[in-house]
N, C-alpha and C positions, 0 to 999 in steps of 0.2 A: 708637564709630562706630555701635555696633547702637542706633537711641536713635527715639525717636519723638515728634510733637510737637512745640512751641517751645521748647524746650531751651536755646536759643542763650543767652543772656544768662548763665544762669548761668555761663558758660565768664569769664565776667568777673568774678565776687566767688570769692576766696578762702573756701573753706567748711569750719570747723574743726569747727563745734558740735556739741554732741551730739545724735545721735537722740533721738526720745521714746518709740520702743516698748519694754515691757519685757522684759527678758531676764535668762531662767532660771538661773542658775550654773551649770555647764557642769561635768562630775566632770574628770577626770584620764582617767579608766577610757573616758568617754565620747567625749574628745576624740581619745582612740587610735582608738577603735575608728570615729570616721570618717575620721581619716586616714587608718588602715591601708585604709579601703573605697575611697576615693578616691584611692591610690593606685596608680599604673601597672603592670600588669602586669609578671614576672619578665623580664627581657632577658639575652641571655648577654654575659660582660661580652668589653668591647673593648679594645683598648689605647688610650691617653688620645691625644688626636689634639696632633698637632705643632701648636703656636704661631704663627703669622706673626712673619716677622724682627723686625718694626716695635711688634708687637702688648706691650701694655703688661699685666699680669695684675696686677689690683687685688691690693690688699693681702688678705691673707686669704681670697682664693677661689683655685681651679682651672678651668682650661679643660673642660667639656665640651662645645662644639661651636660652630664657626663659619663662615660662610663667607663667604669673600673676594672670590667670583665673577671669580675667574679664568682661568676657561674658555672656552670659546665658545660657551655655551649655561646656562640654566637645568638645575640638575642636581635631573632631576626622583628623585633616590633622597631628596633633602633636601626637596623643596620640592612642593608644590601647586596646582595651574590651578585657581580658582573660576571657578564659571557662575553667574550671577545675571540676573534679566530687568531691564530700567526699573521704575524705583518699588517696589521690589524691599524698602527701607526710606529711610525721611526722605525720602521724596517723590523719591530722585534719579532724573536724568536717565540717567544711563550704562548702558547695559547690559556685565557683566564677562565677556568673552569667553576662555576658556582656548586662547588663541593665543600663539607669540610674535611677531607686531606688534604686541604692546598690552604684554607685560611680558616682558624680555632681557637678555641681559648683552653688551655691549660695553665692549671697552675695560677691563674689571675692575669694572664698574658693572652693577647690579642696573637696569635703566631701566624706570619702569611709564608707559608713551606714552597721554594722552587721544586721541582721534581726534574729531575730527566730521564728519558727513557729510550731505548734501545730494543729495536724490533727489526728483524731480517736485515740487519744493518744499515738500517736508518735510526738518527736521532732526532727526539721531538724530545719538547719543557711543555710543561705545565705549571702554574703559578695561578694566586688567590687575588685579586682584587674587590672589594667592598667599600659601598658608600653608604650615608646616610640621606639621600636624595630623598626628598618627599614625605621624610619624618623628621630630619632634620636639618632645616634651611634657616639662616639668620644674614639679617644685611646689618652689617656690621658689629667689631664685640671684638673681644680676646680669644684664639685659636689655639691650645697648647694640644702636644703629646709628649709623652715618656716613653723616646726608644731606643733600641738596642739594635743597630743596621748588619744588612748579611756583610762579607766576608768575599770577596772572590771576584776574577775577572768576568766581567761582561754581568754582573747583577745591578741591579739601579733602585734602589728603593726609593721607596717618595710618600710621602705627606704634604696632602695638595686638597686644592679647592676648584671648582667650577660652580657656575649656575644652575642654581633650580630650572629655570626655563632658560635653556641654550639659544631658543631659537628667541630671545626679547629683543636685541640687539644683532643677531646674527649669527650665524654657525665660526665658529673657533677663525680666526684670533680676535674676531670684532666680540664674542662674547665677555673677553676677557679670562684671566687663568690666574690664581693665584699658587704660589709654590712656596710649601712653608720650610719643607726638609727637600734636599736629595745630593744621597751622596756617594759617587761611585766608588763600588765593591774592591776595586783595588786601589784605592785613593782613600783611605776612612779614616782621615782627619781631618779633610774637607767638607763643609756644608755648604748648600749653596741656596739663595731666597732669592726667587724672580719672580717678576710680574711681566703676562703676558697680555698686550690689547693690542688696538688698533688696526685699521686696514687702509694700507699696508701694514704689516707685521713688526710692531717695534715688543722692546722690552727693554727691563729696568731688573737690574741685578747685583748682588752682592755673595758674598763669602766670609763664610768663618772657620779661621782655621786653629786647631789645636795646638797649645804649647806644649802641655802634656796630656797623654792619655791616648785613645781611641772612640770610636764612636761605634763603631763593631767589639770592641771588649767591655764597655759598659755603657750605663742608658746614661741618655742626656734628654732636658727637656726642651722642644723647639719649639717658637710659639709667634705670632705676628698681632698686632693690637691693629685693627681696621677703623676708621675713622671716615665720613665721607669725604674730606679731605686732603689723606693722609695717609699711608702704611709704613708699619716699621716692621722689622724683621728681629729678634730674639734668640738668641742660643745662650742656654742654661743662662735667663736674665738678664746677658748684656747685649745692647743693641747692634747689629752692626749691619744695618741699612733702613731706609725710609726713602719713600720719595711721594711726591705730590701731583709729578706730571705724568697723565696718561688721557686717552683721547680716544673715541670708536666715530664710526661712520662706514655709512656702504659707500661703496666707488661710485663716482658722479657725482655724489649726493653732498649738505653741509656736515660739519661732525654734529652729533648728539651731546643735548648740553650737559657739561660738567659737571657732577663727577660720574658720566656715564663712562664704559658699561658697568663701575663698580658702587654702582647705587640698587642693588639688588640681593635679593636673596642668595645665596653660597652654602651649597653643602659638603664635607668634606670626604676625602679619598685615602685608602692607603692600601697600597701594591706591592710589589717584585716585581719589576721588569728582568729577564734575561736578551741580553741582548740588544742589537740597534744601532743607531747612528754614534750616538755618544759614549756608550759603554765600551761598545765592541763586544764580540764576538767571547763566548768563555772558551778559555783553550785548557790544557791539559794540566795546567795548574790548579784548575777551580774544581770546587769539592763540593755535592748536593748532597750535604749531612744537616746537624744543626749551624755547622757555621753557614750555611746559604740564607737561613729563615730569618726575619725579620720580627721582631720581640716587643711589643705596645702595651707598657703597663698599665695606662690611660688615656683616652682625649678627653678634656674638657671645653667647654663653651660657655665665656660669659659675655653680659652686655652692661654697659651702663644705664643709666634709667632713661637719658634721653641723649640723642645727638641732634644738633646745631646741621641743617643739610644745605644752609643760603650760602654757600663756599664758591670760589669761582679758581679757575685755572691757575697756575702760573704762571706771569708772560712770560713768552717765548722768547728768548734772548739768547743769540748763539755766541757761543764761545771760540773765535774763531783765530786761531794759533798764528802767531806771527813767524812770518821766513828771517833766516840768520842774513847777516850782513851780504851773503852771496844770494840773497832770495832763495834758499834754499829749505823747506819746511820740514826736513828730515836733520833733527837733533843728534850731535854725534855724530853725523855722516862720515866722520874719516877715523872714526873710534880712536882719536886721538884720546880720549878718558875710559881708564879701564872702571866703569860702572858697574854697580851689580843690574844682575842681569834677572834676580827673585823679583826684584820689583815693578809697580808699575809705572816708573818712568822711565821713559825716552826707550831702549833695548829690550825686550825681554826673550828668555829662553827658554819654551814651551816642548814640555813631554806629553803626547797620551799614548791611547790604545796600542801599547805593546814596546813606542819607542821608547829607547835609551841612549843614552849619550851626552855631550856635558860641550859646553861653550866657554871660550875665550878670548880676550880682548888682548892684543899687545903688537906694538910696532905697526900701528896704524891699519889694523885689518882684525876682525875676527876669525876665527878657526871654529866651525862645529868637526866636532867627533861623535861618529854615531856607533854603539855597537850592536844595534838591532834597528832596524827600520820600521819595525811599528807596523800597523792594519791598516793604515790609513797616510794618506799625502800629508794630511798636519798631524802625525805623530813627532814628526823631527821639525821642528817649527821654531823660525826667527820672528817678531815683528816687532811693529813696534807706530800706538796709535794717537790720535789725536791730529790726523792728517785734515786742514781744511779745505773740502772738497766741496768749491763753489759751482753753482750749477752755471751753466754755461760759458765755465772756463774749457781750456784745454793745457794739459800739463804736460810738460815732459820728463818722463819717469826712468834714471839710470842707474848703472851700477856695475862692478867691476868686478866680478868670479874667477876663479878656478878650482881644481879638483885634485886630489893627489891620483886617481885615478880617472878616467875620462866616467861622465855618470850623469845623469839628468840634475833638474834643479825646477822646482816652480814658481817665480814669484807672480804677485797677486796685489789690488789693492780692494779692501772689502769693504762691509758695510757691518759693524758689528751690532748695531743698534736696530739697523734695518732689514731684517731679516738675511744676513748678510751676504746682499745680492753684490756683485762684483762690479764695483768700476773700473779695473783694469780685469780681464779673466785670467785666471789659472795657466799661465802659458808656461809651454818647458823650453826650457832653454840647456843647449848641449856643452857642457861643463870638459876644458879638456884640460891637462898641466900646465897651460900656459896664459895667461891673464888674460881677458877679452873682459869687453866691454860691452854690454847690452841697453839699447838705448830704446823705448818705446814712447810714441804717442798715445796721452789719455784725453779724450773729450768727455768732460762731463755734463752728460744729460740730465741727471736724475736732481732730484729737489738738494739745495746746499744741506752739508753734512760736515756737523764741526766736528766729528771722530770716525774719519777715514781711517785708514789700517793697512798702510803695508806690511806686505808679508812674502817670508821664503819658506815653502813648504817643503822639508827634503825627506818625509817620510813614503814608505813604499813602491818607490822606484826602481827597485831591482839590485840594490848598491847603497851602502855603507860607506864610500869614500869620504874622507873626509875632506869637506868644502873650507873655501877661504871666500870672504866676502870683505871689498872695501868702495869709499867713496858712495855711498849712495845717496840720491837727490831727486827729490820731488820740485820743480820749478813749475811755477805759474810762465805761460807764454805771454 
């Protein structure tokens, strides 16, 4: 959640690969000795709390602490009121008020209520965010909740993790972030688990997505198993992401040894967002009833009795894509194969914030058709990654457009993994009936990157025309 920037897209590519900064081999001696620093203060111990009747204890761990919200009130001995202003991060809208008309327990449900409000014809949101900071912090264990997601454009809810002491490691991204749930209010069959570290800004991300059901019509359980070595990610039981490489360091300086920043204490969060870079904007479709609120039948937290911390990194081993017969690193470049375009090989054809429209492959060129343009320049979005972007190469990057109407176009080569800073930027390019050909130089600076990402961005440009795209090519010089 703590995240800055256009972010968004990456929430769609699974992201395994390895980083490219290097790191120091880490002793035994040394890894102690930041554990033992970053861990939580002496507590005197408790007796281990009772179980709910229902409640199911994973194989090989123990209960240390959950709650059921069964009461009539936020039990604030467990739990935390955040205050946060508008804009506060990712541009949102809501300001997080520590009341409970915004975040309650009714009925046995944790409920965090968006509001909106209309005053001399201005609109402000108000929304509930709490955590368990400083009552309840564990490094490492099993993370679950039972919820039930709002409903409507531009909401975001989340079930998420940060550090007890933010500032051990650094202030965000070098702290680390963990993301158990989030999933946009007009998208809710989607779930998304990422891990955020390092400085610079990487992340590691996955997706689960529903064959039947909803995640706004009924509860589901999301849940991540933390391990010093190790995270997976969980929806209702079945796994569907883990990974092992992640790395902190302040700039100038060596990174912190393995498995820092996620050898510390973690307390957990859950929110409403309205609004922001990834959601967008709620428009006139979105409704602040009960479908906005956000429904928690439980968190729990367990640990196992001990963890193993002597772990050391992954080597870093890059994955680095091989060029077609014509050195050409752009698969499909002449769409001679009508591929699907849901997946994530080679093509894909990306909808958000507001756009719609539908892609097609045939007679050696694609077609987008847009019938809304979307809030955003990658609401109408072509790309397509695993581009190998050597560092102190220079590429020549082309391609062949028109438009049924004359109309902008943006292509781009990013950094999905990298906080996705641009090795080609954002440039528009003027689209008219008649076939041209656009040819740019890329020099790349920045550290080799085995999932580069070109991309055409045809959202919010003023224009719906439908585009034609063929021959495109990424060539090393």
């Amino acid at each position: 959640m703590r995240k800055t920037g256009l972010w968004l897209a990456a929430l769609l590519t699974v992201s395994l690969t390895a980083c490219t900064l290097p790191q120091e081999a880490a002793t035994a001696e040394a890894q102690t000795e930041v554990a033992e620093e970053a861990a939580p203060a002496e507590e005197t111990e408790e007796a281990a709390p009772t179980p709910a009747p229902d409640m199911e204890i994973p194989e090989g761990y123990h209960l240390v602490w959950a709650d059921e919200f069964d009461g009539d009130s936020l039990n604030e001995a467990d739990w935390n009121y955040e205050t946060h202003e508008p804009g506060w991060v990712n541009h949102e809208l809501q300001e997080y008020v520590p009341s409970s008309d915004y975040a309650y327990v009714k009925d046995g449900e944790l409920v965090i209520q968006p509001v909106k409000e209309e005053e001399n014809g201005k609109v402000s949101y108000k929304s509930g965010r709490v955590n368990t900071q400083n009552k309840h912090d564990l490094k490492y264990g099993r993370f679950e909740a039972k919820i039930k997601v709002p409903q409507g454009k531009g909401f975001l809810p989340a079930f998420w993790m940060m550090p007890q002491d933010e500032d051990f490691y650094g202030q965000w991204p070098k702290c680390g972030e963990i993301d158990i749930m989030e999933v946009l209010g007009d998208s809710t069959k989607v779930n998304y688990g990422t891990l955020h570290f390092g400085e610079p800004h990487k992340q590691s991300q996955g997706s689960y997505s529903l064959s039947s059901g909803d995640f706004a019509n009924e509860y589901h359980v999301f849940a991540i198993e933390w391990e010093p070595g190790e995270i997976r990610w969980y929806c209702d039981g079945e796994q569907y992401h883990a990974t092992s490489d992640w790395f902190t360091a302040v700039e100038g300086e060596e990174e912190k040894p393995y498995p820092a920043p996620f050898n510390q204490p973690f307390h957990v969060i859950l929110n409403v967002a309205v609004g922001g870079d990834w959601p967008g904007d709620p428009d006139d479709s979105t409704v602040f009833d009960e479908r906005a609120a956000m429904y928690v039948d439980y968190v729990r937290m367990f640990q196992k009795d001990s963890y193993d911390e002597n772990v050391k990194r992954p080597e870093q081993v890059l994955d680095l894509r091989e060029a077609d017969e014509n050195g050409n690193f752009v698969y499909n470049s002449d769409f001679a194969e009508k591929e699907d375009l849901t997946d994530d090989e080679n093509w894909k054809f990306l909808l958000f914030n507001g756009g719609e429209g539908s892609a097609e492959i045939g007679d050696h060129e694609i077609i987008i058709t847009s019938e809304k343009e979307g809030t955003e320049e990658y609401s109408v979005q072509l790309v397509q990654p695993r581009m190998p972007m050597e560092q102190g190469c220079q590429y020549e990057f082309s391609f062949e457009a028109k438009a049924d109407e004359p109309r902008t176009m943006k292509p781009a080569i990013t950094a999905p993994d990298v906080d996705w800073i641009r090795y080609f930027p954002d440039t528009p390019v003027d689209l008219t009936t008649e076939w041209q050909t656009f040819t740019f130089d890329v020099d790349m600076q920045d550290k080799t990157d085995d999932n580069g990402r070109v991309e055409f961005n045809m959202g919010k440009q003023g224009s719906t025309a439908t585009i034609h795209i063929r021959n495109v090519k990424l060539i090393k010089k």
